[in-house]
C-alpha positions as CSV (number, residue, x, y, z in Angstrom):
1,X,10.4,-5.9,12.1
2,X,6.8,-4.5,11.0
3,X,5.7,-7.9,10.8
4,X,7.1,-9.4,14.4
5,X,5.4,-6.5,15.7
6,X,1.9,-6.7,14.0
7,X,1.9,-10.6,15.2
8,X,2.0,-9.7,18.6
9,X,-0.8,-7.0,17.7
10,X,-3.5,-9.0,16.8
11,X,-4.6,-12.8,17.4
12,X,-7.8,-13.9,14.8
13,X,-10.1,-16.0,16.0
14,X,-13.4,-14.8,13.7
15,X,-14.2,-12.7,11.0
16,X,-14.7,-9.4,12.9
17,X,-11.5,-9.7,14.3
18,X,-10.5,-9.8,11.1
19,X,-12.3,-7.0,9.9
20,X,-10.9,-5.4,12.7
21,X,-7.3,-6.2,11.3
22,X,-8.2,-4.6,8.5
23,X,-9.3,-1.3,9.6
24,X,-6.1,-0.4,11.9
25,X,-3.6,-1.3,8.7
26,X,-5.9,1.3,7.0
27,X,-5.9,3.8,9.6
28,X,-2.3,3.1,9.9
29,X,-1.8,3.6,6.2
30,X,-3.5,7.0,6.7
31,X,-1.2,7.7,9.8
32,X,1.5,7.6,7.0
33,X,0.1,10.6,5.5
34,X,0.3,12.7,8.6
35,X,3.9,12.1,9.1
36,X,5.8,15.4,8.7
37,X,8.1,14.0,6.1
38,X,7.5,14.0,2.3
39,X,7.9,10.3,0.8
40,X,7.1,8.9,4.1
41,X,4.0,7.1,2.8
42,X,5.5,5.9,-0.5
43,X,8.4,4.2,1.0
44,X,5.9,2.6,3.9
45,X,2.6,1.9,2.4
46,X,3.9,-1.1,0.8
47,X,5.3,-3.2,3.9
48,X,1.8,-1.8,5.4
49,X,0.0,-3.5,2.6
50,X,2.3,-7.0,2.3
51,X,2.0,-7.4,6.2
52,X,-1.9,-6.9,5.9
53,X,-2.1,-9.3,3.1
54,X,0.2,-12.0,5.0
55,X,-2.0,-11.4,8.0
56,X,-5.2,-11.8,6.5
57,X,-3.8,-15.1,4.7
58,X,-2.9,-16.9,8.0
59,X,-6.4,-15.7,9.2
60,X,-7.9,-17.6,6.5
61,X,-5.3,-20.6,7.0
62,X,-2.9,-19.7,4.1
63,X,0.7,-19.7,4.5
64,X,2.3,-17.0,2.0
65,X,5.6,-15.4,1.6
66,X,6.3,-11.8,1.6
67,X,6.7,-12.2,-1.9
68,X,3.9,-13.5,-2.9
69,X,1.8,-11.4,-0.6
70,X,3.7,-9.0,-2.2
71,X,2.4,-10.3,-5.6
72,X,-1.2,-10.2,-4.7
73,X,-1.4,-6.4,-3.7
74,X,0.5,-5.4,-7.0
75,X,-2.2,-7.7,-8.8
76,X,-5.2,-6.0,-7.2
77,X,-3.8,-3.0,-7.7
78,X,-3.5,-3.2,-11.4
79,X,-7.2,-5.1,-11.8
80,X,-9.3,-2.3,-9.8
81,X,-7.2,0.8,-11.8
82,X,-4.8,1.8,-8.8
83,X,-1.2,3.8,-10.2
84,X,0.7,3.2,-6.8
85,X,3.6,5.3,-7.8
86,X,0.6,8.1,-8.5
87,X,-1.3,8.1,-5.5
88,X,1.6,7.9,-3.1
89,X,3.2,10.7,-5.3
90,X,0.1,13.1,-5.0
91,X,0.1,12.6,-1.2
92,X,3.7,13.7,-1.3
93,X,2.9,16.6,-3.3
94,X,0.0,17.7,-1.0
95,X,2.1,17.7,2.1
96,X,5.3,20.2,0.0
97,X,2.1,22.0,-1.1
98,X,0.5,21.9,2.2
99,X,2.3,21.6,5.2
100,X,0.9,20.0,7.9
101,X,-2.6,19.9,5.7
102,X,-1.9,17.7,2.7
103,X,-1.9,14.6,4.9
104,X,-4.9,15.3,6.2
105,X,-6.4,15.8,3.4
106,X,-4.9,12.9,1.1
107,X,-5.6,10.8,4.9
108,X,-9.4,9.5,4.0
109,X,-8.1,8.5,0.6
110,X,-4.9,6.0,2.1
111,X,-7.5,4.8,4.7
112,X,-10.6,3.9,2.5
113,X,-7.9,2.0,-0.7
114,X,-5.9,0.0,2.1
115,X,-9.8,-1.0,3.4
116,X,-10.7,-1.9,0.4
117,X,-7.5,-3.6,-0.7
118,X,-8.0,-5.5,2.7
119,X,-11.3,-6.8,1.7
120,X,-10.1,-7.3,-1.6
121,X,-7.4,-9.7,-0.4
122,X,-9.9,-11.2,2.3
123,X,-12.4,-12.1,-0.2
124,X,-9.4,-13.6,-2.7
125,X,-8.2,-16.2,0.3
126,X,-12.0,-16.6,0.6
127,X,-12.9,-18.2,-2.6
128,X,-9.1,-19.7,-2.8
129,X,-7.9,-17.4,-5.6
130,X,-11.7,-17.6,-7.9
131,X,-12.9,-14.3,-7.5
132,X,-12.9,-12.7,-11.2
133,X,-11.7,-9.3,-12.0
134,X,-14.9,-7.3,-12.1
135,X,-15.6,-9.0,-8.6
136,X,-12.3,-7.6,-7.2
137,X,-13.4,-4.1,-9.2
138,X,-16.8,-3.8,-7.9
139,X,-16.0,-4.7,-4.3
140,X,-13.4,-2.5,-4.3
141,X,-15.2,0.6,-6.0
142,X,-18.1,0.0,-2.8
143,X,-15.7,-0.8,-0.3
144,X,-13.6,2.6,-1.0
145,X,-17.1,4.5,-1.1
146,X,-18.0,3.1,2.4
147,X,-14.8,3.5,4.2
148,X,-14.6,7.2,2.8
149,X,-18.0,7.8,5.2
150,X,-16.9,5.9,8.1
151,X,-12.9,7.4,8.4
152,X,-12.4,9.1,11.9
153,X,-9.5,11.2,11.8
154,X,-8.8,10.7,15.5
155,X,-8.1,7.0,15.2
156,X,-4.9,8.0,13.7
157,X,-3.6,9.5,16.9
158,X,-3.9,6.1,18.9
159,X,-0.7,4.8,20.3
160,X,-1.1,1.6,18.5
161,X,-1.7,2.7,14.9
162,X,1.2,5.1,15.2
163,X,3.3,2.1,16.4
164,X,2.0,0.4,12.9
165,X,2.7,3.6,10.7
166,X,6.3,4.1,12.2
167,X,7.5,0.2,12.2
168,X,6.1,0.8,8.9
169,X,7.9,3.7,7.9
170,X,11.2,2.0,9.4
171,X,11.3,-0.5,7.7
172,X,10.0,0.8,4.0
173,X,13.2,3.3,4.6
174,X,15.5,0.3,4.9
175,X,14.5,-1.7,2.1
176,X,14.6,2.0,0.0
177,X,18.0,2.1,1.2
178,X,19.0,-1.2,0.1
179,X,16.6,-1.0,-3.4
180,X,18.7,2.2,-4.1
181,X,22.0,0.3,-3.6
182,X,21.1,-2.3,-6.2
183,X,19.8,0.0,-8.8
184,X,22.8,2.2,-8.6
185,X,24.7,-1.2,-10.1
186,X,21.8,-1.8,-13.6
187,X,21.8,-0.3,-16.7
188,X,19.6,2.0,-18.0
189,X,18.5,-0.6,-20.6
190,X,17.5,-2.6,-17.6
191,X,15.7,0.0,-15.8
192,X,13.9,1.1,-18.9
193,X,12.6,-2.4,-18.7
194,X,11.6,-2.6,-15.3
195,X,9.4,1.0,-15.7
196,X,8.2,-0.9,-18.3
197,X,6.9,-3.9,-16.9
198,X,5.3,-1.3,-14.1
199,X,3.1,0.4,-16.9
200,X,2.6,-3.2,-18.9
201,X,0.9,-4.3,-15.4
202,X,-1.4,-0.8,-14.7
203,X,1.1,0.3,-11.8
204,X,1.7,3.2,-13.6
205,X,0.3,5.3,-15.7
206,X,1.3,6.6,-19.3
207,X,2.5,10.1,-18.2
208,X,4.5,8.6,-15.2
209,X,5.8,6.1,-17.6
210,X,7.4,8.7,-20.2
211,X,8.0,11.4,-17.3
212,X,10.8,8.9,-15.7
213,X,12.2,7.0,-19.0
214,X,12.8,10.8,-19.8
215,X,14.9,11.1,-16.4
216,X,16.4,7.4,-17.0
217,X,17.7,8.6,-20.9
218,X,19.0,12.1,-19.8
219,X,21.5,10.3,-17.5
220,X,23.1,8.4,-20.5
């Protein structure tokens, strides 16, 4: 499991450790986009970003679950603007488009949001959940202009962030394997509702919204 794997990884004892943490999930996240395989990053990203959240939480003495961890990153995601269906979908796109240069191009982008999703979350744990929403927005807006400056390219190539992106990749292709078993089994009433609930909370965005409810009605 990405988790097991990512315990055994690091061991916080202070707040550059931490920060530390932070930066090899992002330059994992990146690693993602370098992976010759369209959809890798959309199907791993998330256990990327729910492992970095749980890790930084225990660093800060909070115990989550996966699910609530889970929670956080889709509500910072929808406070500071981000359509995670979009972003991972453009990446995608680049690497069809661009073989073997779309990752490297979409790379800075996956680096400097998982950095500043990180120090999102940090700062959340920080003030115990009081940190208003144009807080989270402007320390995210900086945070992504920073790490967009300091991304190396050749930190994706270390053994250990590769380890990250591919636990990562492993396990998002398992739990897209087992999400795609249990959709096959709702109506499309109920997934109609779902994709609507993901553009209710900013996850998606308008054209995404009517581009798959036209996809979910053609099959009726």
């Amino acid at each position: 499991m990405l988790q097991d794997l990512l315990n055994q990884l690091f061991k916080i004892s202070d707040d550059s450790s931490l920060n530390s943490l932070i930066e090899k999930y992002s330059y994992a996240a990146a690693a993602l986009t370098i992976i010759p395989i369209p959809g890798s990053e959309i199907i791993a990203v998330i256990p990327l970003h729910v492992g970095m959240v749980i890790s930084i939480a225990r660093a800060k003495g909070v115990d989550v679950t996966r699910e609530s961890a889970l929670n956080l990153v889709l509500q910072i995601s929808a406070t500071v603007g981000i359509s995670l269906v979009g972003s991972r979908i453009a990446t995608t796109a680049a690497k069809i488009i661009l073989p073997g240069f779309g990752g490297l191009i979409s790379a800075p982008f996956m680096f400097a949001s998982t950095i500043a999703l990180g120090n999102v979350a940090k700062a959340y744990f920080e003030t115990e959940g009081n940190i208003d929403q144009d807080t989270m927005k402007d320390l995210y807006k900086n945070m992504v202009k920073k790490a967009k400056k300091d991304f190396n390219p050749d930190r994706m190539k270390d053994e250990e962030i590769q380890d990250m992106a591919t636990a990562a990749s492993q396990e998002g292709e398992q739990e897209n394997i087992s999400s795609s078993g249990a959709s096959k089994n709702e109506t499309p009433v109920e997934r109609l509702a779902k994709l609507k609930e993901l553009l209710d909370r900013g996850l998606i965005s308008q054209a995404e919204f009517d581009e798959t409810k036209q996809k979910i009605l053609s099959e009726i």
